[in-house]
C-alpha positions in Angstrom: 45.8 -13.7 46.9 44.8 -15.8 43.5 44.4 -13.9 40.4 42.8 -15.9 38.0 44.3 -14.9 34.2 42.7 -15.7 31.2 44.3 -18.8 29.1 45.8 -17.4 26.3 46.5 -19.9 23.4 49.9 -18.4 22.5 50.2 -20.4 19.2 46.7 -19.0 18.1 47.7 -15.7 18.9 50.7 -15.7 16.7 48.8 -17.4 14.0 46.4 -14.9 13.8 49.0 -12.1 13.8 50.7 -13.5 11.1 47.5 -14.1 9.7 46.7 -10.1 10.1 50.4 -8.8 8.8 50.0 -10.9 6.2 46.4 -9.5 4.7 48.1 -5.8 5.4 51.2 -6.8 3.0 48.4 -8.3 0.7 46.7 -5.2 0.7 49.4 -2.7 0.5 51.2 -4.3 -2.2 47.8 -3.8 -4.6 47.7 -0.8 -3.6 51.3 -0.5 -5.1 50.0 -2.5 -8.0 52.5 -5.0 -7.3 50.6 -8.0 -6.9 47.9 -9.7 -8.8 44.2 -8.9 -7.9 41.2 -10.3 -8.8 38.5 -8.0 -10.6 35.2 -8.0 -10.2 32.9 -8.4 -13.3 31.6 -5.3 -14.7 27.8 -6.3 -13.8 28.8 -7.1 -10.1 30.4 -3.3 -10.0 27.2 -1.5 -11.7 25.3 -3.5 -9.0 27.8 -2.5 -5.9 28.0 1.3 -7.0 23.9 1.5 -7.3 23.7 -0.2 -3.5 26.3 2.6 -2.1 24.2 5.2 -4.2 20.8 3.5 -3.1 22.5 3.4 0.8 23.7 7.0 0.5 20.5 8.6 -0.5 18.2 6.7 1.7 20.0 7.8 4.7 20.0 11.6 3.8 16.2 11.1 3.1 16.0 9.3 6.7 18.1 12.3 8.5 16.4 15.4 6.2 12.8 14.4 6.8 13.4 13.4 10.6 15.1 16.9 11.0 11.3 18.1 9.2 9.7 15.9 11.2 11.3 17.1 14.5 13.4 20.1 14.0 14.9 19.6 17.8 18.0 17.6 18.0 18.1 16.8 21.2 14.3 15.6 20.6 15.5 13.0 18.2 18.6 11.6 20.3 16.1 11.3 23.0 13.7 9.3 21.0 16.2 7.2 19.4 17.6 6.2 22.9 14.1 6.0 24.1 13.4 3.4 20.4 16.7 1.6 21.4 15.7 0.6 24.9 12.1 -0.2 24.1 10.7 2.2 26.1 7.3 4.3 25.3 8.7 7.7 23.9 7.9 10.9 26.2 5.1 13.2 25.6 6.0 16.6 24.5 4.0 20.0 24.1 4.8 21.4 20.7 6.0 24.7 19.8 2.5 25.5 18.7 0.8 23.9 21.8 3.0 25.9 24.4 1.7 29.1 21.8 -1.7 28.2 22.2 -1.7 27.7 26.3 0.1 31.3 26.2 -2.9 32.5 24.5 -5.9 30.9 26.0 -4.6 31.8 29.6 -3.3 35.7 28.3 -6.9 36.1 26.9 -8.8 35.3 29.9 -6.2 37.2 32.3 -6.9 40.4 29.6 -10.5 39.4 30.0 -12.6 36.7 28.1 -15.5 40.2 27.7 -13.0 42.2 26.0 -12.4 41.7 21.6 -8.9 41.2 22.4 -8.7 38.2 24.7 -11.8 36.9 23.1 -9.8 36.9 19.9 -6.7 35.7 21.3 -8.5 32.4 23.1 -10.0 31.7 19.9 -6.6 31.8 18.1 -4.9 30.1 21.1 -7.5 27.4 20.8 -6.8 27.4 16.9 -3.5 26.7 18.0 -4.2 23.9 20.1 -5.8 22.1 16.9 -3.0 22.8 15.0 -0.3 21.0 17.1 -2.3 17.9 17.6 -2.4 17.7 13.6 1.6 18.1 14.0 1.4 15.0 16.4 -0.7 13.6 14.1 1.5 14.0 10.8 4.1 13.0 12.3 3.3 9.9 14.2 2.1 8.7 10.8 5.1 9.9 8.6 7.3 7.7 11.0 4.8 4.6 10.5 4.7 5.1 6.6 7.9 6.4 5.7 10.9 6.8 7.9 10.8 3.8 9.8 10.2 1.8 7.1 13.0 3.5 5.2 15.7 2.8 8.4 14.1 -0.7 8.7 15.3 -1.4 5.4 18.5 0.4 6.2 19.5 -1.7 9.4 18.4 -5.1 7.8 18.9 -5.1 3.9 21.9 -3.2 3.8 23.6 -4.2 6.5 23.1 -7.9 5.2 24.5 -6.8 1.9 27.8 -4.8 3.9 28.5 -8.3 5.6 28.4 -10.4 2.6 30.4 -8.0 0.8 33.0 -8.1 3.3 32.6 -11.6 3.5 33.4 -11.9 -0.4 36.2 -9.4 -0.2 37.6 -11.6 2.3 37.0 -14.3 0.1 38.7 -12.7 -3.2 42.0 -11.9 -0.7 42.0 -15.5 0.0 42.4 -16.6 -4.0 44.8 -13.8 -4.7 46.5 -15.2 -1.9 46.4 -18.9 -3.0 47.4 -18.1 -6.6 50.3 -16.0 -5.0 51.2 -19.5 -3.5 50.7 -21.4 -6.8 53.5 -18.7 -8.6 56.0 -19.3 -5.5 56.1 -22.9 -4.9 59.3 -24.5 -5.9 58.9 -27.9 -5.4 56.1 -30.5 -7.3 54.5 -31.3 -3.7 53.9 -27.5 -2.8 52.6 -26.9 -6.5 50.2 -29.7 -5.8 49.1 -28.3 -2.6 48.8 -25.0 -3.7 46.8 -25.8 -6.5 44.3 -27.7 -4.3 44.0 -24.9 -2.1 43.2 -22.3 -5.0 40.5 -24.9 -6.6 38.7 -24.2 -2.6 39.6 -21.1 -2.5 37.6 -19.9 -5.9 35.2 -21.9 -5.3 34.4 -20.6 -2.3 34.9 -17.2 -4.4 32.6 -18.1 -6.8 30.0 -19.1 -4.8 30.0 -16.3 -2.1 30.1 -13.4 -5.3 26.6 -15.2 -6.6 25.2 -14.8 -3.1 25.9 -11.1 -2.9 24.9 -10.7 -6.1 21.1 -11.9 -5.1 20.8 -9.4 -2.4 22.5 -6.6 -4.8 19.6 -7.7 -7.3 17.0 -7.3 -4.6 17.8 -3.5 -4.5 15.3 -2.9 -7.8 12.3 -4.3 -5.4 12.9 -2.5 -2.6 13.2 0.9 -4.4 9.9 -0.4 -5.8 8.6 -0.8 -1.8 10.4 3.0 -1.0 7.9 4.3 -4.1 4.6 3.3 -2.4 6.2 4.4 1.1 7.2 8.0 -0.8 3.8 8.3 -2.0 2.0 7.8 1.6 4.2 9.9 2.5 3.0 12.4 0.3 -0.8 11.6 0.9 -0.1 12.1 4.5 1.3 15.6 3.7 -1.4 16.5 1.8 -4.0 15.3 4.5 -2.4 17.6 7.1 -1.7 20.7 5.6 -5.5 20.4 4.2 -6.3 19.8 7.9 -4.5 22.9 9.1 -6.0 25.1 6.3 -9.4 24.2 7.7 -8.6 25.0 11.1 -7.4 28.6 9.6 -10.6 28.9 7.8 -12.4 28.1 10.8 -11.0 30.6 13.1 -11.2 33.7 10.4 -15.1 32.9 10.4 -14.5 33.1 14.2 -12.5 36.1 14.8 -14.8 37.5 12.1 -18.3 37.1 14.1 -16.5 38.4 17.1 -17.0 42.0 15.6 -15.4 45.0 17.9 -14.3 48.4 16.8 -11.7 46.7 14.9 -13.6 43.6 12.6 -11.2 41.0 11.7 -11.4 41.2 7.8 -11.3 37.7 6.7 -8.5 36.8 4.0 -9.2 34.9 0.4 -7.0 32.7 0.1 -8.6 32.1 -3.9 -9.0 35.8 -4.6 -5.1 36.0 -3.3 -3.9 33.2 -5.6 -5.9 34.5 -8.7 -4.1 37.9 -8.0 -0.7 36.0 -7.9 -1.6 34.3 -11.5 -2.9 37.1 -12.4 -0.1 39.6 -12.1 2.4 36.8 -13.4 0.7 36.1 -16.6 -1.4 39.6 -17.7 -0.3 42.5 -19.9 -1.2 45.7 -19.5 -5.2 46.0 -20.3 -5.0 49.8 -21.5 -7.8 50.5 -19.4 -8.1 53.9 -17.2 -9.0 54.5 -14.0 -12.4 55.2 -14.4 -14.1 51.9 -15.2 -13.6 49.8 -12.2 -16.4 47.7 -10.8 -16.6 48.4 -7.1 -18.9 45.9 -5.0 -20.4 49.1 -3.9 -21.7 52.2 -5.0 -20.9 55.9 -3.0 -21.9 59.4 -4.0 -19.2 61.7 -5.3 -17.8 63.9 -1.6 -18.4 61.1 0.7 -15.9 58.7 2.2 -17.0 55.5 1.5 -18.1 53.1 4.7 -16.1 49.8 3.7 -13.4 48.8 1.1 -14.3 48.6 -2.3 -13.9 44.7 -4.1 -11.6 45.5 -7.4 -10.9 43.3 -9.8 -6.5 43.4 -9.3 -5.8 43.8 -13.4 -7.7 46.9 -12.8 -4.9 48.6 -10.5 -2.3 50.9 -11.0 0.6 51.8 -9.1 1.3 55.3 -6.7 3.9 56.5 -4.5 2.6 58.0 -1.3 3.8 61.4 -0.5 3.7 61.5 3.3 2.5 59.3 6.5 -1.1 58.7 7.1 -2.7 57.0 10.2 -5.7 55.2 8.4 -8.6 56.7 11.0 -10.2 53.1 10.8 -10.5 49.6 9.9 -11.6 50.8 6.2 -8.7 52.6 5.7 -5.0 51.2 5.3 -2.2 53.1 7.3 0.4 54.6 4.7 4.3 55.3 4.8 6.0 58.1 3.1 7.8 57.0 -0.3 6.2 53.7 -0.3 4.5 52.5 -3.8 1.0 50.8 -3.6 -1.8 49.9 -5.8 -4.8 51.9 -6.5 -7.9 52.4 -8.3 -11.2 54.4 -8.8 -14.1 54.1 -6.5 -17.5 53.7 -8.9 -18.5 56.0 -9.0 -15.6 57.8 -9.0 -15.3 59.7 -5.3 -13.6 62.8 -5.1 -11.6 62.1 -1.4 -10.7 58.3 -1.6 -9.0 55.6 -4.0 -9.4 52.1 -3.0 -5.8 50.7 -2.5 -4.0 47.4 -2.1 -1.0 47.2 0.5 0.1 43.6 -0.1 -2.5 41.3 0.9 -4.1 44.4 2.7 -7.0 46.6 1.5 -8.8 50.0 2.1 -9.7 53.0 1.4 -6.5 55.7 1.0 -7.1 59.4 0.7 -6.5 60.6 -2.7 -4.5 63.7 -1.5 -1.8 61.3 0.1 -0.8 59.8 -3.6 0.7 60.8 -6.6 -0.2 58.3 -9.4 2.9 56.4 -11.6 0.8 54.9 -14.0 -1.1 58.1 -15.6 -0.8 56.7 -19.2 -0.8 52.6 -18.9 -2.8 50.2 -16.0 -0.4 47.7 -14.5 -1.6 44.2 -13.7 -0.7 42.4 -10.1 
């Protein structure tokens, strides 16, 4: 039986192992500081440290937003192995999507005539909207800021690492020749050895002005990662404005539907002007008993809907025991808990209008003990 054996040039090998022990001794003995090295100018080093900082950060940016992007791990090892071998990257039903489906079909098995699978088909529809402004967002994220950010990754940098290698190589190969230039004994091997360190920093020389042009080029690409950053942004905004009009949309919906329990649709603006309010008013020193209510009830009679109050207008209670609110006007109360409250106007002699949170509703004045009898306390 022939074996065929790779030719191995023996005197090649050996050179090149020399070659190799030799660099390690180089190397060690600077480590030890016993052996002359060559320093790098001061503006080469402020360039070098800004492309290990520029390196450093981009790929955290790259990893964080991918893992915002797609929070599934295994999702984005699959799509990288999917980008690596060219191939179209699977379809996939988002979290939301596979929500919505679980909706739309457990409203029509609870029955598409009753409120609740009408409402939940309308949400699960909502839902459906919502995850194809995901794939949306972030199909175009990718396009306008991650790929562009690992493009820039896997071709800049990785053509800066290789000519910095090559130009450390380089500056081991003067240290080494003026090493030789120290040693040699005799006229001839000074005369050699000065010839081969001439090369050997110009070689130097010219390889360190090279890396300093793509070390230089840093400036503009951080300048090309700003308008990439700020699509980025745009993008963000675009979606989250989409989504907030798909929510708007199915309040209105779930609103019209009606039932025994009306879906009471939520302001966002009168909930954020609350917010400011609370964080930014004092106490208005005003009592109970000038509120403006959006409507007017007689004095002994439960009031039909909850009353609009202004929030700087409401003061705080601690409920004495349970109540089950008896409808969708009233808000369901827990023992010990501390809400907001305020006077119906005119002033009616059962109820308070109350604020639970973001809910609101009528509360039985019996069930509260007022904490605020001398000062009003803003929300």
């Amino acid at each position: 039986m022939n074996i065929n054996l790779p030719n191995f040039n023996v005197k090649n090998l050996v050179k090149e192992a020399g070659s190799t022990i030799s660099r390690v001794v180089q190397l060690t003995e600077e480590k030890l500081g016993t052996t002359e090295r060559t320093e790098y100018d001061l503006h080469f080093q402020n360039l070098a440290e800004r492309a290990d900082v520029t390196k450093t950060w981009t790929e955290k940016l790259v990893r964080d937003t991918e893992s915002v992007l797609i929070p599934n791990p295994q999702n984005r090892v699959e799509d990288f192995i999917f980008e690596k071998i060219e191939k179209s990257k699977p379809k996939r039903l988002s979290n939301l999507e596979h929500l919505a489906l679980d909706m739309i079909e457990a409203g029509g098995d609870f029955g598409q005539d009753l409120p609740y699978g009408q409402a939940l088909i309308k949400a699960g529809q909502a839902e459906q909207k919502l995850g194809q402004c995901e794939h949306d967002f972030i199909a175009t994220s990718g396009i306008c800021f991650t790929q562009p950010l690992r493009k820039f990754l896997d071709g800049e940098m990785k053509t800066i690492g290789k000519e910095r290698g090559i130009l450390e190589s380089k500056r081991l190969d003067l240290d080494a020749c003026k090493n030789r230039v120290k040693k040699a004994r005799s006229m001839l091997g000074q005369q050699s050895a000065e010839r081969d360190l001439r090369v050997a920093q110009a070689e130097f020389d010219r390889q360190s002005e090279i890396t300093k042009l793509l070390l230089d080029g840093i400036s503009t690409s951080q300048a090309s990662h700003l308008r990439h950053l700020h699509a980025f942004i745009q993008t963000q905004v675009r979606y989250y404005k989409q989504c907030g009009d798909v929510m708007e949309q199915l309040q209105r919906e779930l609103a019209n539907l009606g039932g025994p329990t009306p879906y009471i649709p939520l302001d966002l603006n009168e909930a954020s002007a609350g917010s400011r309010s609370g964080s930014s008013s004092g106490p208005t020193g005003r009592g109970p008993g000038h509120n403006n209510a959006a409507n007017a009830v007689s004095s002994g009679h439960r009031p039909s809907q909850p009353l609009h109050v202004s929030s700087d207008q409401m003061q705080r209670a601690r409920v004495l025991c349970s109540y089950d609110a008896k409808d969708h006007t009233e808000l369901n109360l827990s023992a010990n808990e501390v809400i907001f409250v305020a006077e119906c106007s005119p002033v009616n002699e059962d109820y308070m209008y109350g604020k639970q949170g973001l809910m609101k509703g009528l509360v039985p004045r019996a069930f509260v003990e007022m904490l605020d009898e001398e000062h009003d306390v803003t929300l």
